[in-house]
C-alpha angles and dihedrals in degrees: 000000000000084000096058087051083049095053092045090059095038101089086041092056095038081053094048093045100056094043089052083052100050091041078056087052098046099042083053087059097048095051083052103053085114101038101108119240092006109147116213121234139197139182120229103224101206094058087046091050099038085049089045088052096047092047084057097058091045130088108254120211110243118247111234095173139034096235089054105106118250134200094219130068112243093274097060098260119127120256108251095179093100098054083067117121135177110254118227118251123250095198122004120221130214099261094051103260119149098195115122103194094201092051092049101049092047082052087054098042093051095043081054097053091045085048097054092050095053088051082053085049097049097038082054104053089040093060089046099056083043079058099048093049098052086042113257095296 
């Protein structure tokens, strides 16, 4: 029972989990606008999704020791970190920076708002199925 919950939740957290990662990364860009020769990166969310989905159909090879390489962080979510890429500048400066501000926060402000929307989703299906246990009252 507690694994068909699990599965109903399990789009909307790896969801969660990979628009908390790339506000991290944005957020990283922004505090280095002035950081010469800093190149700005960026994930691109469908190809990480679509990468998280396909590592959960697939057989994973079981970790027998702690210094074995995994492909999830300690807390069983899966490491985004190789789905970064550098984002192309719109405009170069001098010192060889490659973040754009208005660009960034547009990104951010974006990844908020998607965020936001997965935390409705989930909010939503989460009341449903506390409905549907206490019987539709």
């Amino acid at each position: 029972m507690l694994d068909k919950i699990a599965k109903a939740f399990d789009f909307q957290q790896r969801a969660l989990s990979l628009q908390a990662y790339r506000s991290e990364v944005l957020a990283s860009n922004i505090a280095n606008a002035d950081t010469p020769y800093y190149k700005a990166m960026d994930i691109d969310f469908r190809s990480a999704m679509m990468a998280a989905d396909e590592g959960q159909k697939s057989l994973a090879l079981a970790r027998t020791d702690s210094r074995h390489f995994g492909t999830t962080d300690g807390s069983g979510n899966r490491d985004f970190a190789s789905s970064l890429q550098y984002r192309n500048a719109v405009q170069r400066s001098l010192d060889g920076n490659t973040v754009d501000m208005d660009v960034e926060r547009g990104a951010f402000a974006e990844n908020a708002m998607k965020y936001q929307t997965t935390l409705t989703f989930l909010n939503k299906r989460i009341n449903s199925l506390a409905d549907a246990i206490k019987g539709g009252q």
